[in-house]
Each structure stands twice: as C-alpha cells, then as structure tokens.
C-alpha positions in Angstrom: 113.3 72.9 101.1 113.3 70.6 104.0 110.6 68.9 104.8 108.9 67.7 108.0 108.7 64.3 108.9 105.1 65.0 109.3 104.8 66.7 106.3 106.1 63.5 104.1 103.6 61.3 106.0 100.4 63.5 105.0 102.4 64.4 101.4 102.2 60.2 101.4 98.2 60.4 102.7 97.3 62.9 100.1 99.1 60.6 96.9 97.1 57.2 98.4 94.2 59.0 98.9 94.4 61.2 94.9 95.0 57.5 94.0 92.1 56.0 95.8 90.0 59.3 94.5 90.8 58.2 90.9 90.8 54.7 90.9 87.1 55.1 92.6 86.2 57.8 89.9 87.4 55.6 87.0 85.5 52.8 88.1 82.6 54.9 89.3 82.8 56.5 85.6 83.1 53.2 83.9 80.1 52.0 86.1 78.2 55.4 84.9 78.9 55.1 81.7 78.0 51.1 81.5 75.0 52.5 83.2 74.3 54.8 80.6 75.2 52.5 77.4 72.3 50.1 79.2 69.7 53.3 79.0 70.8 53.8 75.7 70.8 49.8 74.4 67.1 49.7 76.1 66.2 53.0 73.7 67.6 51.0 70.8 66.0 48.1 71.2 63.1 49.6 72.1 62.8 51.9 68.3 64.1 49.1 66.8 61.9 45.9 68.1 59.1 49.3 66.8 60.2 49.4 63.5 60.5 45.6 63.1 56.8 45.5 64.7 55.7 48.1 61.9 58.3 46.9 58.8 56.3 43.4 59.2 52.8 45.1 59.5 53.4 47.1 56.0 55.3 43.5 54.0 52.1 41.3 55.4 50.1 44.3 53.7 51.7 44.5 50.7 52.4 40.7 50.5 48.4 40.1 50.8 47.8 42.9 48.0 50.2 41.2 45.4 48.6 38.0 45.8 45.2 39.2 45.1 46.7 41.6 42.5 47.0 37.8 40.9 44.2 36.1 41.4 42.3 36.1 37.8 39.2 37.0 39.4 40.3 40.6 39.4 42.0 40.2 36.5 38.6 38.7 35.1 37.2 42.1 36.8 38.8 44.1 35.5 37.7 43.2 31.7 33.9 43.9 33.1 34.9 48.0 33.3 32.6 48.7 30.6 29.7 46.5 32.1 27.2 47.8 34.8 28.1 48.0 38.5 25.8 45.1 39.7 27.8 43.0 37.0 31.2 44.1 38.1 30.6 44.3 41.5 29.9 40.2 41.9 34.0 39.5 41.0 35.2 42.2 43.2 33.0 41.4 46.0 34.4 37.8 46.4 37.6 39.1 45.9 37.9 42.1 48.0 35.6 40.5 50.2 38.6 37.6 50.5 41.2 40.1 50.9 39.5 42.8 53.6 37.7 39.5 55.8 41.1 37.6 55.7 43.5 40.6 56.5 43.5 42.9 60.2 46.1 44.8 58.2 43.6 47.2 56.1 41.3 48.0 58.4 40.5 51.4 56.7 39.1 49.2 53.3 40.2 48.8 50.3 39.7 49.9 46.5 40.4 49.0 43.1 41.1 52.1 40.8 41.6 52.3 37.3 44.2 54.4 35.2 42.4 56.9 35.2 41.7 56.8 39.1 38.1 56.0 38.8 37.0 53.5 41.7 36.1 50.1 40.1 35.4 48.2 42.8 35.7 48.8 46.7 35.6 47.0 50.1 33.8 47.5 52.0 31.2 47.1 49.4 29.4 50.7 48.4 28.2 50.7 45.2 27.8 54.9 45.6 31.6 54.9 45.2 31.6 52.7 41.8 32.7 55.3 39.4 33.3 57.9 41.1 37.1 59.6 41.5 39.3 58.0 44.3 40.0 60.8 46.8 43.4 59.9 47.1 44.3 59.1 43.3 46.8 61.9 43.1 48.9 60.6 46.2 49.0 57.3 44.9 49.7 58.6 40.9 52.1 60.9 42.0 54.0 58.0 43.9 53.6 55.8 40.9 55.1 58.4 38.3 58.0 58.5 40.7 58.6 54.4 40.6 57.0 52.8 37.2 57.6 49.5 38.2 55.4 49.3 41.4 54.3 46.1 40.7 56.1 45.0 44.4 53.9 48.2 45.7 54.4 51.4 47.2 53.7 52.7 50.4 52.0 56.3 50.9 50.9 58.9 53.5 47.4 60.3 53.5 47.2 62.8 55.8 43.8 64.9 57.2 41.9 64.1 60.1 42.1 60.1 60.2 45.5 59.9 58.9 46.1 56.6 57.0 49.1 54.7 55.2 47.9 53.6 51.5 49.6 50.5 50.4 49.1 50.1 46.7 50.2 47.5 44.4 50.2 48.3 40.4 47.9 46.3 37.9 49.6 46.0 34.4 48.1 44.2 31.4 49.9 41.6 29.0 51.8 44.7 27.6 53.3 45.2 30.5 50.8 49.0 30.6 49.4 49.9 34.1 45.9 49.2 34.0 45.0 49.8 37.3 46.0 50.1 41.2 44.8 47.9 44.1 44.8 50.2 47.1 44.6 49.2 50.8 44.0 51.7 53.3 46.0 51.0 57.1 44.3 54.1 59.7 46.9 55.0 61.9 44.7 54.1 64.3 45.2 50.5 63.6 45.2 48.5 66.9 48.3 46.8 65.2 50.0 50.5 64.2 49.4 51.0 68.0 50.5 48.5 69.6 53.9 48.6 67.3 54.0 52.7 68.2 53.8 51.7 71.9 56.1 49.1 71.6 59.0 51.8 71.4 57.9 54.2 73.8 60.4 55.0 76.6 59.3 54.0 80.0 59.9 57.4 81.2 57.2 59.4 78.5 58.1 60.5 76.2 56.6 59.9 72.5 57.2 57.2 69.3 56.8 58.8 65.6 56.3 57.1 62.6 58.1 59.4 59.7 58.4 59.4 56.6 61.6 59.8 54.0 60.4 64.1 54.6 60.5 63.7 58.2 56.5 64.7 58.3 54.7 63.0 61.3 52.6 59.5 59.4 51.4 58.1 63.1 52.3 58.9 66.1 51.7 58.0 70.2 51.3 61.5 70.5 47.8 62.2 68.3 48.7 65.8 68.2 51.9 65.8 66.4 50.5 64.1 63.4 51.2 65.1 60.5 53.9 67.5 62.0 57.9 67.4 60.7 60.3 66.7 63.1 62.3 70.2 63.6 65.7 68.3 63.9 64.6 65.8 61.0 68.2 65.1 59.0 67.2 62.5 56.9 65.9 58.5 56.9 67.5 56.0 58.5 69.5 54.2 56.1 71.0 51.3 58.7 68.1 48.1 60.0 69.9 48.8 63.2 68.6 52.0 65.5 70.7 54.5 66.2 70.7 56.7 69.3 71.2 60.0 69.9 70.8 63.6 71.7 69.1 66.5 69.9 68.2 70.0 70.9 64.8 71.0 70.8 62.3 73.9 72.2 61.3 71.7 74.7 65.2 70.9 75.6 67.8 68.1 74.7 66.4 65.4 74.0 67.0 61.6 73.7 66.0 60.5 69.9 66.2 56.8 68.8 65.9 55.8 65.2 65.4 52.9 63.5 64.5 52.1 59.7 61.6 50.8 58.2 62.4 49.4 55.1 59.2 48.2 53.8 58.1 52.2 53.5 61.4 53.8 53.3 60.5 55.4 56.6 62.0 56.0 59.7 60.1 54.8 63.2 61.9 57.8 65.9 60.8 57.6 70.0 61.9 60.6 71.6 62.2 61.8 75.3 63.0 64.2 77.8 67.3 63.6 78.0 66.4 64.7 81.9 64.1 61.9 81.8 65.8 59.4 80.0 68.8 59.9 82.0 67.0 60.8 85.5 68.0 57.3 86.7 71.9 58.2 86.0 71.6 61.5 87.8 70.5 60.0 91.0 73.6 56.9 90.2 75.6 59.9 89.6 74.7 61.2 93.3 74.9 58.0 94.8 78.6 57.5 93.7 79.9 60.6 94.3 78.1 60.1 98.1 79.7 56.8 98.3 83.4 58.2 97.3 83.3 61.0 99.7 82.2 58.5 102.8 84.7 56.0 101.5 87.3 58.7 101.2 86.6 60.0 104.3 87.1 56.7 105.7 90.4 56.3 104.1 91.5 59.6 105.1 90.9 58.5 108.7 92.6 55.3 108.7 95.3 56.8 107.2 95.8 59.7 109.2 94.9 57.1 112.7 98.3 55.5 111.2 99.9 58.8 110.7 99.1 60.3 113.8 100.0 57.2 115.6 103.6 57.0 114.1 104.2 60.9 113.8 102.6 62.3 117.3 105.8 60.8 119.5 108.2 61.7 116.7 107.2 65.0 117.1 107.3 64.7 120.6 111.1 63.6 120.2 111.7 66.6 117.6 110.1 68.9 120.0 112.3 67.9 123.0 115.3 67.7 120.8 114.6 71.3 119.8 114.5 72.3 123.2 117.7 71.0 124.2 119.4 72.6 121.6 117.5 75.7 122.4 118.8 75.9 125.9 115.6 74.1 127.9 117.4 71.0 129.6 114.1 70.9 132.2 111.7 69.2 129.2 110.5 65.9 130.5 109.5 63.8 128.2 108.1 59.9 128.6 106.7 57.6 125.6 104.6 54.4 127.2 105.4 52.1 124.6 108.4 49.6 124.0 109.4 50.2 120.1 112.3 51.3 119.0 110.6 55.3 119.4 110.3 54.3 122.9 113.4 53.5 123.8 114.8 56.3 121.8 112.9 58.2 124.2 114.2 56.9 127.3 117.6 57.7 125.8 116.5 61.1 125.5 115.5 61.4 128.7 118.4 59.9 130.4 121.1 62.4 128.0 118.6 65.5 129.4 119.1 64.8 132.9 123.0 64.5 132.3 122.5 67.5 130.2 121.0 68.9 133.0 123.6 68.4 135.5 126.5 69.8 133.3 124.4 72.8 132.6 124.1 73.3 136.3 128.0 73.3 136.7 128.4 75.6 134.0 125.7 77.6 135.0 127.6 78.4 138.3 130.8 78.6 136.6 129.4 81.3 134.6 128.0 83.1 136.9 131.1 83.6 138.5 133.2 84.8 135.4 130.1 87.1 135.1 130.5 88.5 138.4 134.4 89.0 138.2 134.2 90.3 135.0 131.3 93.1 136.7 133.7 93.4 139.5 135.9 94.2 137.4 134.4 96.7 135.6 133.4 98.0 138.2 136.3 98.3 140.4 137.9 100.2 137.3 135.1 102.7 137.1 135.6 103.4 140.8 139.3 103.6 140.2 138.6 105.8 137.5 136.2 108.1 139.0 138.8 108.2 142.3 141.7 109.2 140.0 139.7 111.7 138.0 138.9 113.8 140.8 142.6 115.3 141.5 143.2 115.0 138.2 140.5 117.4 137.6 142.4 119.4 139.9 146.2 118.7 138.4 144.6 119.1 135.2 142.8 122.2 135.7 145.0 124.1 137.7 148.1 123.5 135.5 146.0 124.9 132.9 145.5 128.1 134.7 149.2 127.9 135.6 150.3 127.8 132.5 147.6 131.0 131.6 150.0 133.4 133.7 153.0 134.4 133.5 156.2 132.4 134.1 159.7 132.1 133.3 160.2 129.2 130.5 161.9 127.2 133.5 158.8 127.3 135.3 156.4 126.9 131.8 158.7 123.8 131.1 158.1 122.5 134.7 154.1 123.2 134.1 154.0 121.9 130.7 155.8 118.6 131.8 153.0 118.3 134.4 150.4 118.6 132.4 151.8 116.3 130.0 152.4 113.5 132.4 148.7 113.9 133.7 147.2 113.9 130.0 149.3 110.3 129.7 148.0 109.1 132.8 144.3 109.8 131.7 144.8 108.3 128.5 146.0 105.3 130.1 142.4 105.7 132.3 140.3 105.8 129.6 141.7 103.1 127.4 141.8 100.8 130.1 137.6 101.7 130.9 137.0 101.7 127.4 138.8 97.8 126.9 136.8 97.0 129.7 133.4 98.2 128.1 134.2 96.3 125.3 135.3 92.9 126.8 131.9 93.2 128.8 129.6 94.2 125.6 128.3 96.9 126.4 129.6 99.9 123.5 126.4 101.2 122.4 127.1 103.2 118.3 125.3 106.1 118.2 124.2 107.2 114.4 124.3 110.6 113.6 124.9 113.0 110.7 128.7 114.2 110.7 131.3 115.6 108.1 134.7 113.1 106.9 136.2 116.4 106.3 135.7 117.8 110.0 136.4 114.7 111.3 139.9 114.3 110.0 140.6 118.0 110.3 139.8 117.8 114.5 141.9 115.3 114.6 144.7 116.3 113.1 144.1 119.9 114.9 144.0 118.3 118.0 147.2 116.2 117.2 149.2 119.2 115.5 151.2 120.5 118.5 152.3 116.9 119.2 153.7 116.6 115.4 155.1 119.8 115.6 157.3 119.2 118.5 159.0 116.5 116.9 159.6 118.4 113.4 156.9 115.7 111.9 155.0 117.1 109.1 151.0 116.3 109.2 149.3 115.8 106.1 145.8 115.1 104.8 144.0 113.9 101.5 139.9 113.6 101.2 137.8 112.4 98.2 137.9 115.4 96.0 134.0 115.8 95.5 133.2 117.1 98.7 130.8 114.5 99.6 132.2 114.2 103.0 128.6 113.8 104.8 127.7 110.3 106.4 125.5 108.6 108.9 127.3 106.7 111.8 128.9 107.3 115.2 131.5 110.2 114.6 133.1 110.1 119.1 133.8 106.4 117.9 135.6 107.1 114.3 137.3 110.1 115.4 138.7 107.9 118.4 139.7 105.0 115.9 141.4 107.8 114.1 143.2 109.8 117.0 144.5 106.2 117.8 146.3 105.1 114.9 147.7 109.2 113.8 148.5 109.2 117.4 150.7 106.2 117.1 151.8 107.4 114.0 153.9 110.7 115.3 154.6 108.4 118.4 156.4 105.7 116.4 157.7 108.3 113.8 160.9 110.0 114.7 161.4 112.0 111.4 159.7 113.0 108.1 155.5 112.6 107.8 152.6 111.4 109.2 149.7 111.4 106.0 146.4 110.8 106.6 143.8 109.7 103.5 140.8 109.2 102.9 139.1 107.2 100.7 135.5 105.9 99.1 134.8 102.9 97.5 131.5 100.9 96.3 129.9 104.3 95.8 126.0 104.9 95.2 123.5 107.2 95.4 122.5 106.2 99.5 125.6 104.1 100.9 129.5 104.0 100.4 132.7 102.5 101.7 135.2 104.8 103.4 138.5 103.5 104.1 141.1 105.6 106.4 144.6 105.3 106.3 147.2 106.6 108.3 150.7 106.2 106.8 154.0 107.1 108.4 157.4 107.1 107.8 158.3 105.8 111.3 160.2 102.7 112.2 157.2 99.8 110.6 157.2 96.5 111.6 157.8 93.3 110.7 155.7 90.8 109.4 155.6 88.3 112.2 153.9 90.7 114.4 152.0 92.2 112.1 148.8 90.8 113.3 150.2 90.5 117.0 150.1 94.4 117.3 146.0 94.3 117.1 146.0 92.1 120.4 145.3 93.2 124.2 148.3 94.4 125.5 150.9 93.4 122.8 154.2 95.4 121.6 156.2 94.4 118.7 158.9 93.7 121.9 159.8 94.7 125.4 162.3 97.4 123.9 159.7 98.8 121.9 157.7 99.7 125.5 160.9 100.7 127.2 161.3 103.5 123.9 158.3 104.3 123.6 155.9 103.2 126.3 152.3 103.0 125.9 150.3 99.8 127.2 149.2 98.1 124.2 145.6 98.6 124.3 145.1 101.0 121.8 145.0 98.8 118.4 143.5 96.0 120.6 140.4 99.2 121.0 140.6 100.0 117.2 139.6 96.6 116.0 137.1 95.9 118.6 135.9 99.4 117.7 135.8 98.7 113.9 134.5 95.3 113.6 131.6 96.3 116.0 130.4 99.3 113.4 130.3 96.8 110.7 134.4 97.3 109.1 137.7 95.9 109.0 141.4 97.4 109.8 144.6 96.2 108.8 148.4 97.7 108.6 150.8 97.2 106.0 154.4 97.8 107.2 158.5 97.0 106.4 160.8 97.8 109.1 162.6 101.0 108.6 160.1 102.1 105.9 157.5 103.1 108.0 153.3 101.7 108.1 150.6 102.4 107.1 147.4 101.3 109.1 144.0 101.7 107.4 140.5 100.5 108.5 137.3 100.9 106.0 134.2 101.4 107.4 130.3 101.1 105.5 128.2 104.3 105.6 125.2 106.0 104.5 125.4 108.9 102.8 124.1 112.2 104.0 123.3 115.6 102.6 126.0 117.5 103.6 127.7 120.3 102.4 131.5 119.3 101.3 134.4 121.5 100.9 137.8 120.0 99.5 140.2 119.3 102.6 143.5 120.9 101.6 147.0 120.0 104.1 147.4 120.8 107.3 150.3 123.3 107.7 152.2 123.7 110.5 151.2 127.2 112.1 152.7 129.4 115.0 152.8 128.1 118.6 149.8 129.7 120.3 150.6 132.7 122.2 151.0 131.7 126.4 148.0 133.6 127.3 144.9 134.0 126.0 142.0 137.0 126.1 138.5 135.1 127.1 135.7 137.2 126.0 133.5 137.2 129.1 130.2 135.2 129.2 128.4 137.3 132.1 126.3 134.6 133.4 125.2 134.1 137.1 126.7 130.5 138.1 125.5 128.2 140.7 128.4 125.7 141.7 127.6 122.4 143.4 130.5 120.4 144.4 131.3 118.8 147.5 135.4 118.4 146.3 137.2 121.7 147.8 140.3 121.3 145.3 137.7 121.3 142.2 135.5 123.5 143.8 138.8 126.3 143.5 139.2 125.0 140.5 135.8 125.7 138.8 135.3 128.9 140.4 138.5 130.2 139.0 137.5 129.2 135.1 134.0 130.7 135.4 135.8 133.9 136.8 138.2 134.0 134.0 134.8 133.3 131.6 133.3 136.4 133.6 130.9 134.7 135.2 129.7 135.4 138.7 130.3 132.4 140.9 127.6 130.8 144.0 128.4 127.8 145.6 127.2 124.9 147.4 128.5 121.8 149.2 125.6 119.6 148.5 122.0 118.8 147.0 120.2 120.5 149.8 122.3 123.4 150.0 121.9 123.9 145.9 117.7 123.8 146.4 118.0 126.0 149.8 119.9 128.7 147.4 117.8 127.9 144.2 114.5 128.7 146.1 115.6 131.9 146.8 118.0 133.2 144.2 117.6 132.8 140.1 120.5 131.5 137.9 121.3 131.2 134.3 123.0 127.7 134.6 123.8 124.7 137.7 126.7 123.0 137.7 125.7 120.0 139.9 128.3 117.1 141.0 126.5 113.7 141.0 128.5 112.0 143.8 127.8 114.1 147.4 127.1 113.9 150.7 123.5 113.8 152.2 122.2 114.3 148.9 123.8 113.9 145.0 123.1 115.5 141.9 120.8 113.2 140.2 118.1 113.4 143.6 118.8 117.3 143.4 117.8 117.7 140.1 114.4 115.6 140.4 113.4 117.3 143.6 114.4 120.6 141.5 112.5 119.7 138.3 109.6 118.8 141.1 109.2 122.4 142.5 109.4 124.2 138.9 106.6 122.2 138.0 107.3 122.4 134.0 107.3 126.4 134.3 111.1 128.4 133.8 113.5 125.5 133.8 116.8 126.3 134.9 119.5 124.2 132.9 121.4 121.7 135.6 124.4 120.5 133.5 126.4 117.4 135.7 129.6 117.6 136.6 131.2 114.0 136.7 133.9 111.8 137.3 132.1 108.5 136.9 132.8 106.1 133.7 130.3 103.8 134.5 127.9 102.8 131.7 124.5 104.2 131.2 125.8 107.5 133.5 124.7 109.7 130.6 121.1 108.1 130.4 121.2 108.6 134.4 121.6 112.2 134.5 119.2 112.6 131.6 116.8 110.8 133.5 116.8 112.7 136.2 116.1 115.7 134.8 119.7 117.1 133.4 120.2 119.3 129.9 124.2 117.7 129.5 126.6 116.4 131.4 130.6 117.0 131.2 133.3 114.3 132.5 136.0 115.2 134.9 138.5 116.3 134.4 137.6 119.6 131.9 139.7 122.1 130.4 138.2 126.0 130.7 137.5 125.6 126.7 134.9 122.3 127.5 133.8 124.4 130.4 132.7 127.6 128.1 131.7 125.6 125.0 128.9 123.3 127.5 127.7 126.9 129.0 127.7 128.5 125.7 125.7 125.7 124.6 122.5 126.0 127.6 122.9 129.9 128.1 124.4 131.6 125.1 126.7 134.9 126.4 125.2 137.9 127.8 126.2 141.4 126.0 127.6 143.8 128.5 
C-alpha cells in the first residue's frame, strides 16, 4: 500500500510521540515507584525504631530483675519464709524498695513468689498480700514449665482490664531447684510502652500493636483492640529488620509493618488504611499523568506545527499535480517562500501555463475532428435517408412485381432488380453502421434470445443465396439444448449473417458449416464461440489479419471477382470486441476458412431443442396467398411513389386504405374517423410525424389510444428513442418488404375474423 507523504510524517509523529509517551511513563513509574519504596521505608522504620524502643524497655526490665535476683538480700529473704511477715518484710522492703524506686520500667509493682506461688514479699509494700496466692502464678508457672532454665527470664501477657506484661526472672537454690520467681509487672499503660507504641504509628492514622508469638493483641494505640488477635496474624517476626506489607481485612487492604521484638519473642505490627498510606501516591499518580498529557499535547503540537509546515505546500504541489494529470490546466498555484518547495512551485506554475497553451491548440484541433467526424455522420444519414426513399419504392414495387405473373424473361429482369437494390442497401447500412461505430455511439441492448433460433434465421434467411450456387448449408449446436442467453441478439445475428454471408460469397463449390460451441460452462454464465467454415478459396497468412481492417481485400482482383467494400469484417470485430469477445479466422489458400468469434453470456431459462441441418428445400412458389388482416389503415406519407407503394401491400393484406399528405391532414381525418392502426412518416411538410403524434396523444387524453407506428427512412442515432418519445408504439425503417409490413401490424392490431 502506498502511502501519503502526509501519512509517513504523522506515522513519524505518532512513533516520537509513543516514544515520548513511554519514556515519560517509565520515568514517571520509576518516580512512583521511588515514591512508593520512600512510604514504605518510612513504615519500616517507623515499626522498627517501635520495636527497638520496646525490645530495650523489656532487656532494661529484665536486666534490673536479674540483678536483684542476685543480691543476697533476697537470697537472705528468702531463708526467713518460715518467719513472720514483719520479720520478712524488712529484707524485701530495702530490696524491692531498691528495685521499684530505681526502675520507671515496672510501674505496675513488683512481687516475690515462692514455688508454690505464694506472695513472699511485694512492692509496693502490702503486707495483706504476704501469703496469699499470686493472681497470676499460673501465667507465670505455665511459662516456666515451658522454659526450665528461666533464670535469663521470661516475658508474659496478663490480660483483663489493665493489661500488663509480667517480666519474671527464676530463683534457684544451690541445687540448682527453682525456689522462687521475682516478678515485675509493666501496665501497658506505661508512659514508656506509650511512647514506644506511638513511636510507630503512621502519620496518616492508623494504629501500632504490640503482639505476641499467638498474634493476641498485648498493648496497643488503639485501647479497644486489646487483647484481640490479629485476623491475618501468620506468625512472629523472625528477622530484627521490619518487613512491610499489604493485607486484606474487613475494613479493606491494608498497609501492615512488622518488626521483631526479641527480648519477648513478640512482634511490634502498625497498620493503616493502604488508601491512606498511599493517598499521597494517588494524588502523585494524578499529577503525572496531568503533567504527560500537557507535555504530550505539547509535543504533539510542535510536531505537527513542523509537519504541517513542511506537508501543507507539498500537498498543495500534489494537489496541482493531480489536477494536471486530471485534465485542469486552469489551477493556479503560488508558494511565498524561496526553498527548494518554492521554486518547485514556480516550475509548476510556469509547465501549467505552457500546458495551458498546448491544450488550447489541441482543444481547437479537436473540436474540429469532432465536427467533421459529426458532419460526417451526418451527411451519411442524410445520404441514407435520401437513397432510402426510392429504394423504398424500387424495393417495394419489384416485390409486388415479382408477386404477378410474368414470363421468366421478365421474372429474371425483376429479380436482377431487386438484387442490385438489396446490394446497394447493404452497401448503405454498412457504411452507417462503420460510421456509428467510428463515432461511439452503438448502444448493446440485453435481452433473452435462443442460439438455436439465431443460427437457424440466419441461415433461413441466407438459404436461397446458397442454393443458387449448389452450396450446401449446414449447422451444428451444443447438443443439450441449452441454447438460451442474455445479450444483444440484432447485433450477434448481424456478426453472424456477415461472416456465413462471405462464406457462400467467397465459396464457389462444396459447403458452408456453421457451429456452435460452449465453453467455460456454469450454472449462470458461459462462453459461446461461432464458427463459420467454408470450403471457398481461404487466404493466406499475410493477410490474414489485414482482412479485419476498414476497407481491406486480400487484393484488387479479389474486389474486381467478387466485389463488396471491405467493411464488413472491419464491422464484425468492432461489433465483437464492444460486447466483451474476440474473432479470428483460420485459413490456407485453396482449402477454404474458417472464421469464428466467441462471445461471454449469461445463461437464461430457455427452452432448447437440438438444431438438426438445414436442407435445401423447394424454391418458393412465385406467388403467394396472403390471408387478409381486415384492418382500417390510416396512411400518412407525404412521398407519392411510397405512398402507391404502401397502399398496394395493405390492399394485398386486406386492409382498407385512408390517406393523408401531412400531420395536419392525419389529425383533421383522425378527429373525425376511428382506425385500428397509423402509419405516420416522420419527415413532412408543415407538420411531421413526431409533432403529429404528440398533438394526437394530446387530444386522446390517456383514454382509447390508437397505435401510430413510424414509417422512416432516417439512420440517425437515437431515431428510435425519438419516436418513442413522442408518443409512438414501433417504428419500421424504409425500405420494407409486405412481410415486415404485416408482421409490425400483426404485432399492434392482431387480424380481424371475417
């Protein structure tokens, strides 16, 4: 496919500007997604800087328990168990006293419990609780059983409604047997558990959990969710470093960061709103795509600015270019600028104007060939119609001459008339249908017709002519009686009465075979191709192709023997190549031609009968009986000779006979007298047969129409579509035999029974 000058330039706009589209989204994505990694660093940092806050909170706690877990103060009180509480209480006070007044980390007091989980001493001092069952023994047991050697401590949950984290440190005597735990209690409401929460909490909202290895809630920014599991909880984190991450929730997807703590084996988790989190990015995300779309728009009109500038004036050369060669020589066409598309321009200008000039000449020239060549045709039509008015009259009366009785001297004499005149109009129409076709103006006609009826009319009509030489007339169709086609039949049967005709002309003894064949067959179309083969005196191959041109014999005896003008093969190729086919002959001197010509049709439903030869049959009889028609005539003709003439065929049809000179005189008799049909001559005095008709179709006014068939010796084009025009039912060309005359009448007023 070609492609536009134009066209390559914005094809070239496009590719920059789907490059500029991707470069800019790959470095707005990279942007973005540094963007995003910097929301997602600050989460990280954020949990993590948390659980470092929280991590040191819990090893201050448990380092401050294991060194009073070794002074020998509580060792010392711990041998007073079995004293009484004001005895035991004095060691334990200094000592707990040291570790709660010296410590911000166990804000929720602390106790000293026995193996058995009986309070032994406690801070802050309460001598009610001396002896009595710590409340959270089993928590701190059940811990213990799970880790024997706790003497590094353990961390615990105790949940309810002031949730606290229990740090506890194991006592163990010299045989290494637990003797007793030294519990310190750390409220989640710690101003040090808070701070380290808020630490990690997203600027956005959002909340900061510390979890334990279960995924339960221990403290949390978010008082409500204590003591809760996380419902996406997989598991503690195992790595010091926080990882980030999205998870689904009922509230939506959110934004989870993770960090450990390894002092408690827990897990400190912040979580937000991913919509919040990433609420920043969504408005970046908006802002970049605004900022491609004005930068691309901005591209795209620079780009096309350059474009335009560089295309507009070579389409502006294309366009005049395309003019010229279309036929428009009057463009003018001016560039104001001095490049090279300028001056290509002015080169363009100047060739038009020359161009101009030369089609000027031409023009002129033309229309003179135009107007000889109309002249021409003219002057042959007027010829024509002058010649085919007394030949009407030769014609027609040596027809009725030869319907009487004469001597065979006399019929001889007649027939050799009649002869001679049928030559001379052959010459006529040949010479007006050359000229029709020189001048374009054949119009095909496409009708339904029969091969088979075509071929046998022809041959029919060419029979006496065979006969009279001893020539015997043969023909072959396709022998499935599909003979029905769609195309012009008055042009193929002319094609085909010209080449049998030359046949017996150029054939002195022996046959003249014509066959008919299809080819390329299917169900709607087919090929036909007609031949015509002879056994006359063929020709040789240099002329071969010369016999097809205007005017051209084989040579100057050939005329002298047999005459003719040369025009008629010249008529059967223009004729065959304008309804879409070829011809051709095949020939050897002394063996005789054969001339074909194929021809594409469509089929049509027809019914086919085998064609079978065409015998020779009897000479028709001198005189034939003419069944009478009985019709009531009215004759209008201005000629007197074919005025006779006419009147004596309708008679001998048994027709009754009026006449009238003119168009006037035919409308004063048709106003007062009724007729079956008018036969009206076009060319007459004071008024013709076309105005004649239209003033008669005038005063019928679409009521009883009385059919006006035209009676004409005109060959000018479009004379057919003239009389129709005007109001005629058919029209029949001078000069007519009494057969044409009945069969037209026959035709508009069948015949009357007597």
């Amino acid at each position: 496919m070609r492609l536009s000058l134009k066209r390559k330039a914005y094809i070239v706009v496009a590719l920059m500007m789907l490059a500029v589209v991707a470069s800019s989204m790959a470095l707005g994505q990279s942007y973005f997604g540094a963007e995003r990694n910097r929301v997602l660093d600050a989460r990280r940092r954020g949990a993590g800087d948390s659980a470092a806050d929280l991590d040191q909170l819990l090893t201050r706690g448990l380092d401050r328990l294991k060194t009073v877990a070794a002074l020998p103060a509580l060792a010392y009180g711990m041998q007073l168990q079995e004293r009484s509480r004001e005895e035991r209480q004095i060691p334990a006070w200094t000592t707990l006293h040291y570790l709660f007044f010296e410590s911000d980390v166990f804000t929720g007091g602390v106790v000293l419990v026995n193996r058995d989980g009986m309070i032994l001493w406690s801070e802050p001092s309460d001598i009610s609780r001396i002896d009595t069952p710590y409340e959270s023994w089993p928590l701190v047991r059940t811990r213990l059983d799970r880790a024997p050697d706790a003497g590094d401590g353990i961390v615990v949950q105790r949940a309810g409604a002031d949730p606290q984290v229990l740090v506890a440190v194991a006592l163990f005597d010299q045989e290494n047997e637990r003797v007793g735990v030294l519990v310190g209690a750390i409220p989640t409401s710690n101003p040090a558990v808070a701070h380290a929460l808020s630490r990690g909490l997203p600027s956005s909202g959002g909340a900061s959990h510390l979890v334990d290895a279960d995924g339960s809630v221990v403290a949390s920014t978010d008082k409500a969710r204590s003591g809760q599991r996380l419902p996406y909880w997989k598991g503690s984190a195992e790595k010091a470093a926080a990882e980030v991450g999205s998870r689904a929730s009922e509230a939506g997807e959110l934004l989870v960061a993770t960090s450990a703590v390894p002092a408690a084996g827990w897990s400190l988790v912040t979580e937000e709103r991913a919509a919040d989190a990433l609420a920043d990015l969504g408005r970046l995300s908006v802002e970049l795509w605004v900022g491609r779309i004005v930068f691309t728009l901005i591209m795209v009109g620079i780009l096309l600015f350059v474009v335009t500038s560089f295309t507009r004036p070579v389409e502006a050369l294309t366009a005049a270019a395309q003019g010229i060669r279309a036929g428009d020589l009057h463009t003018e066409f001016r560039l104001d600028r001095s490049d090279e598309l300028g001056v290509l321009a002015e080169a363009l200008h100047d060739m038009t104007t020359s161009l101009r000039h030369q089609a000027a000449e031409l023009e002129r020239t033309g229309e003179l060939a135009e107007a000889a060549s109309r002249a021409k045709t003219e002057f042959l039509a007027k010829v024509s119609h002058e010649i085919r008015t007394p030949m009407n009259g030769v014609l027609g009366m040596t027809e009725l001459l030869l319907g009487t009785s004469l001597s065979s001297t006399q019929r001889q004499f007649a027939a050799t008339i009649q002869r001679s005149a049928n030559s001379l109009l052959g010459l006529i129409n040949d010479l007006l249908d050359f000229s029709k076709i020189e001048a374009g103006k054949v119009e095909l006609e496409r009708v339904s017709f029969s091969l088979r009826d075509v071929v046998n009319d022809v041959l029919e009509m060419l029979r006496e002519s065979a006969e009279s030489k001893g020539l015997r007339l043969m023909s072959t169709l396709p022998a499935d009686g599909r003979h029905g086609v769609w195309g012009d039949v008055v042009r193929v049967r002319q094609v085909l009465t010209n080449l049998t005709s030359n046949a017996i002309k150029f054939t002195a003894h022996g046959q003249v075979h014509v066959r008919v064949t299809m080819t390329d067959e299917s169900e709607a179309t087919c090929q036909v191709r007609f031949e015509v083969q002879d056994t006359g005196i063929g020709i040789d191959a240099a002329n071969r192709e010369r016999v097809f041109q205007p005017f051209v014999q084989t040579d100057s005896s050939t005329t002298r023997l047999y005459g003719g003008t040369g025009l008629g093969l010249a008529i059967t190729r223009e004729l065959t190549e304008q309804m879409g086919g070829t011809c051709g002959v095949e020939s050897e001197p002394g063996k005789g031609s054969t001339f074909w010509f194929q021809l594409p049709f469509e089929r049509a439903a027809l019914d086919g009968v085998v064609a079978a030869e065409v015998e020779p049959s009897a000479v028709a009889p001198e005189k034939q009986v003419v069944e009478g028609l009985g019709h009531r005539i009215l004759l209008v003709e201005d000629n007197p000779i074919n005025t006779m003439l006419a009147k004596v065929m309708l008679r001998n049809l048994g027709c009754t006979v009026r006449t009238a000179g003119n168009g006037l005189q035919a409308l004063d008799v048709l106003s007062s007298e009724s007729f079956d049909v008018v036969l009206m001559d076009l060319q007459m005095p004071e008024m013709g047969g076309e105005d004649a008709t239209r003033e008669l179709r005038r005063r019928e006014g679409g009521l009883a129409r009385v059919p006006v068939i035209a009676l004409t010796a005109s060959a000018l084009p479009g004379d057919t579509e003239n009389c129709l025009a005007a109001g005629m039912d058919g029209l029949i060309t001078k000069p007519y035999t009494q057969a044409q005359l009945r069969a037209i009448i026959e035709q508009w007023a069948p015949a009357r029974t007597a």
